[in-house]
N, C-alpha and C positions, 0 to 999 in steps of 0.2 A: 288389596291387590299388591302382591307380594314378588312376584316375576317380573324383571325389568331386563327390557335390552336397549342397550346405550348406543347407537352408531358414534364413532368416532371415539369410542371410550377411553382411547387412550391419551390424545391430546390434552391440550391446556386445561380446559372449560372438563372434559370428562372425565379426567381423573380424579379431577377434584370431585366432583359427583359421584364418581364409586365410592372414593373413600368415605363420602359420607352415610351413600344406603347403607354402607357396609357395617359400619355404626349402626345402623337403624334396623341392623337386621333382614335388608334384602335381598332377593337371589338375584344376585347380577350378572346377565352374559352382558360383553363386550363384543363388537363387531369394528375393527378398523384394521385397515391396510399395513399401519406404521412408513407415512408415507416419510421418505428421505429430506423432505426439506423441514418437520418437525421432529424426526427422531433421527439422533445420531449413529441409528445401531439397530437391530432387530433386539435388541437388549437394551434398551433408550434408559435414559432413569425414569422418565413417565410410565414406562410399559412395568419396571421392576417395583413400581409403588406399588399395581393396582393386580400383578399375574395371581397373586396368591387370597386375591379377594372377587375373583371372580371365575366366571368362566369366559378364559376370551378366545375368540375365533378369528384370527387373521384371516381376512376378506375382504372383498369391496363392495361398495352397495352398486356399482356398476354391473354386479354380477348378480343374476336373478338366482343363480344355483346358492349361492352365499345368503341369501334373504330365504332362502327354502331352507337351509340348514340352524340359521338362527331365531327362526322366528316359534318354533313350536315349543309353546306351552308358556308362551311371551305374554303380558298381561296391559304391561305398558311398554309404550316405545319412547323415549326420548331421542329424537335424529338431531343430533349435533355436526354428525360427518359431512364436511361440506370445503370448499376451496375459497378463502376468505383471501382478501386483499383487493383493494380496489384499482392501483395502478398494474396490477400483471393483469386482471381482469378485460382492460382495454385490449391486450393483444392475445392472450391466451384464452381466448374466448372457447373453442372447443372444449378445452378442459375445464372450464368451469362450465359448462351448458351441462359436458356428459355426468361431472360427480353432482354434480349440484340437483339440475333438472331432471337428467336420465337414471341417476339413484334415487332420484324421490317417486317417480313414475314406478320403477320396478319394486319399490315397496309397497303404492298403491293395487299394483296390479295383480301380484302376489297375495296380499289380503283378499283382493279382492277375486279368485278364481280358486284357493285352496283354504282347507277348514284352521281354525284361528280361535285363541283366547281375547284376542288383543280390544280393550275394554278404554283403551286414552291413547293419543299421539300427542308427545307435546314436539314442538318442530323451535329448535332456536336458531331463529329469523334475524333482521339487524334493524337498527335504525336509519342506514341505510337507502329504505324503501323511501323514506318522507321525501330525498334528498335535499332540498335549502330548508327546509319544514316550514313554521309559520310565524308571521311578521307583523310587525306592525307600521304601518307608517307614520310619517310628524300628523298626518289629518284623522290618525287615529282607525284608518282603516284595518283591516287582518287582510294581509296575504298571503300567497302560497307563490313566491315567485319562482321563475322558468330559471332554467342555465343563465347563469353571468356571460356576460358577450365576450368574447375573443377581440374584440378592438377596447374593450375598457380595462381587459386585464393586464393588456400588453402598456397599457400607461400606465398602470399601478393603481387604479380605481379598483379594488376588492371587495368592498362595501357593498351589500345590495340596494340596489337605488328604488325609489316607487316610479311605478311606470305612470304613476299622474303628475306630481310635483319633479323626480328626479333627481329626488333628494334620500339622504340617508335614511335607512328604515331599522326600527330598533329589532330582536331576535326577540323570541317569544318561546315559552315553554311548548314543545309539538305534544301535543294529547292524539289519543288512537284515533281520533272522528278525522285527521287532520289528513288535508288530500295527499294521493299517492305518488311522487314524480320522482323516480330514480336518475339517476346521474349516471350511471356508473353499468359495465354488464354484471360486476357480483351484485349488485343492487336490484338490477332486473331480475337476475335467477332467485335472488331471496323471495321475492315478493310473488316470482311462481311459484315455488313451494308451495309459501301461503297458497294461494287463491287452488291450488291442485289439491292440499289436503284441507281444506275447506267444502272444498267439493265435495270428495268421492267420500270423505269419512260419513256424511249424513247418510248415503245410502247401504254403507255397511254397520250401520248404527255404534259406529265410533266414535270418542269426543273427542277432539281438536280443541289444541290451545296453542296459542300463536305469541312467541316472547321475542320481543323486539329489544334486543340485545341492545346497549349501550357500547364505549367502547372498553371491554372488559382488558386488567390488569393485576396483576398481583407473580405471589411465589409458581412457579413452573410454568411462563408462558417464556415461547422458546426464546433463547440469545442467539439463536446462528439465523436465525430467519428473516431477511430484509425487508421480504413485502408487508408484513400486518406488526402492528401492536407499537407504537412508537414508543411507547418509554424502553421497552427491550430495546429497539432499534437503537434510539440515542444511547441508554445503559452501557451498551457492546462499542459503542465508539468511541465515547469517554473513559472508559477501559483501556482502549487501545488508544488515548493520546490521540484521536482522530477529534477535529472543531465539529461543532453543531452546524448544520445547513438547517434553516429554518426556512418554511416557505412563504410565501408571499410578505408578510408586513410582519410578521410572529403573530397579529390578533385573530388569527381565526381560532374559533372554540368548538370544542369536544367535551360530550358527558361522561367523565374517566369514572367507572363502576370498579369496585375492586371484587376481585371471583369471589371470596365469600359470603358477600351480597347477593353475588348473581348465583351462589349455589342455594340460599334461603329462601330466595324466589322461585328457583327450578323445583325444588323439594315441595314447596307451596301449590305449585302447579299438580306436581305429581298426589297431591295428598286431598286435597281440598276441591269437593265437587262444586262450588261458585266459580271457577276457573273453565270450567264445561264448556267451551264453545266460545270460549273468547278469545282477545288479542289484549293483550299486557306490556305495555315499554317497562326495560326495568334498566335502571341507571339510579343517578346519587342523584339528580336533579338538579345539579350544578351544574353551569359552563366555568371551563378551566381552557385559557389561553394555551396555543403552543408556546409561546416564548414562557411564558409563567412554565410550562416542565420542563425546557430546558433551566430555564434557570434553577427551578427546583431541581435537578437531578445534580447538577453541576455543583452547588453547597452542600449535597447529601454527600457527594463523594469528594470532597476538598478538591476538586482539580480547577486547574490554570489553563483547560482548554479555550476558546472564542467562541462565542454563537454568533452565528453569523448569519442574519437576516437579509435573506436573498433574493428577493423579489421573484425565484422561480414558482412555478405555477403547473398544476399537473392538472392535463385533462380528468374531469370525474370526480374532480375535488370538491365540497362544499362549503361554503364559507363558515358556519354555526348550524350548530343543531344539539339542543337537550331538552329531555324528557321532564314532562309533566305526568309526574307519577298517581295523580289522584287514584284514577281507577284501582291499580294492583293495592294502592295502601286499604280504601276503601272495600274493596271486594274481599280481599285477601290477608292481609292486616301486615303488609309487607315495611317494612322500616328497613330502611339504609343505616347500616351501623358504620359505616366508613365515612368520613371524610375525605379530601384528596390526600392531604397531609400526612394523614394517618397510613391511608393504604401505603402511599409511597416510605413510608419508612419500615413495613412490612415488605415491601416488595426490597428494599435496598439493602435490608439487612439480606433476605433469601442470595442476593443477587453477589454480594461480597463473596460467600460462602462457594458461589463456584467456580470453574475456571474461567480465566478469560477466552471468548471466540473470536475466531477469523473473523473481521469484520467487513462482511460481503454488502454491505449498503451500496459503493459505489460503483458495486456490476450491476445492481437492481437501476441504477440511475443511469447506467450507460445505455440500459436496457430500450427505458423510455425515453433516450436519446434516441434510439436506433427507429424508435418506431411513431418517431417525432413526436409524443405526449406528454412530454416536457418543454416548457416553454419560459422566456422572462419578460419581464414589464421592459418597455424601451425609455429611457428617462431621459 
């Protein structure tokens, strides 16, 4: 299967993906918008990597006439195109339902009413879905706990407690079997994708693969963009002489993936029929503190900025969540070649290399001021 169409081809995560079929010899269309808050331009530098290695169609997947125009003689689909961030998520809720839910729907529907090569869908999903994932407590139970409560976080209790002893519970590798509880509406819309191209692909005898994305990082993920990707985030403020605001205690943790991992497992998906109908987390398998990348970023770039550890707290937030990679290494023979260490000095060198940006974090934060989803611990 040599026809491939990328939704969102032009982004972070997609361009790197072209340029790799592209290596491999694939016919690649492109389908994305170039929407304004990741490209600086209709001429973006993500767009100018990938125009002369593909065929790309400026469109939305919100538009059914744009999934008619790129889908014919398409073999596989990789849908990357999607509205990621989880604090604009709480009040821009329309706009992640319609790119998210209502572009996944008009691509099922589409398949599913007009004639069609398309032989795989692979959908990249988040880890997101798990939301707190899975625990363990001091009595050695596994849990999947609920939301942290609004009167424990306003004291500075961040920790997830057991609902039997009420005592601190250690964090635990999340594996695919592990229940589903979002936090968040990007989280809810991820996990519909899933469960919508789970569905309707058996009956078009399509195979679905479901990659529960980590939080990916590396060279070309945007610097002007405030809602997603914190090392860019912090990156662009440390640049601009702006302190670190870290939230709650700096120890909550995230599975930092760097993109050429996550492009060796997308190509994995694409190529290797044991991937058929599954669902794969794919990350480094490590937790890596917030405070641990501010501090790493702030040595990588010699600056005399502050991190400043600020008991604030965003609705939608999760305290820990990383991947237990058995399955994708076992099914698929997938190895993490990165390190955090490693990525990040790939990423810092990219990152020296280009200009410094507007650093727009503290309209994103006024944002979730305005729509009360910012909160602090009262001490």
């Amino acid at each position: 299967m040599k026809n491939i169409l990328i939704t969102g081809g032009a982004g972070f995560i997609g361009s790197r993906l072209c340029e790799r079929l592209y290596e491999k010899d694939y016919n690649i269309t492109v389908l994305d918008n170039l929407s304004p808050q990741i490209h600086e331009s209709d001429e973006s530098t993500l767009y100018r990597k990938i125009k002369d290695k593909c065929t790309f169609i400026k469109g939305d997947v919100r538009n059914k006439e744009d999934w008619l125009k790129v889908l014919k003689g398409q073999e596989v689909i990789v849908h990357l195109a999607s509205e990621t961030g989880t604090g604009q998520s709480m009040y821009e809720i329309e706009k992640y339902n319609n790119v998210n839910i209502t572009g996944t729907s008009n691509m099922l529907e589409v398949l599913s009413t007009s004639s069609h090569l398309v032989k795989k869908i692979i959908l990249s999903s988040s880890r997101s879905v798990y939301g707190e994932g899975k625990y363990k407590s001091n009595n050695q139970i596994i849990q999947y706990p609920k939301s942290r409560k609004i009167q424990d976080l306003e004291k500075g209790i961040f920790n997830l407690l057991c609902e039997y002893t009420n005592k601190d519970m250690i964090p635990m590798p999340t594996d695919e079997e592990s229940q589903i509880n979002p936090k968040s509406i990007y989280a809810l819309t991820k996990y519909t994708q899933e469960k919508m191209i789970l569905l309707i692909s058996q009956s078009l005898s399509i195979s679905p693969v479901i990659l529960r994305y980590q939080n990916v990082f590396g060279p070309g993920q945007s610097l002007s963009n405030p809602y997603t990707g914190i090392l860019s985030i912090f990156s662009t403020r440390i640049l601009n002489g702006n302190d670190l605001d870290v939230y709650e205690d700096g120890l909550e943790s995230r599975d930092f993936v760097y993109i050429d991992d996550v492009i060796d497992a997308t190509i994995l998906a694409i190529e290797n029929e044991r991937a058929n109908g599954e669902i794969f987390n794919v990350g480094s398998g490590v937790a890596t503190t917030v405070k641990e990348v501010a501090e790493t970023l702030k040595n990588f770039y010699g600056s005399d900025i502050n991190i400043n550890i600020s008991g604030k707290f965003r609705f939608g937030d999760i305290r820990h969540n990383y991947a237990d990679l058995s399955k994708i290494e076992s099914l698929l023979g997938f190895n993490s070649k990165y390190d955090f260490q490693k990525g990040v000095t790939e990423f810092v060198k990219w990152v020296k290399k280009q200009e410094i940006n507007e650093d727009k974090y503290e309209k994103s934060i006024q944002e979730l001021k305005e729509k009360g989803l910012m909160k602090w611990f009262i001490d």
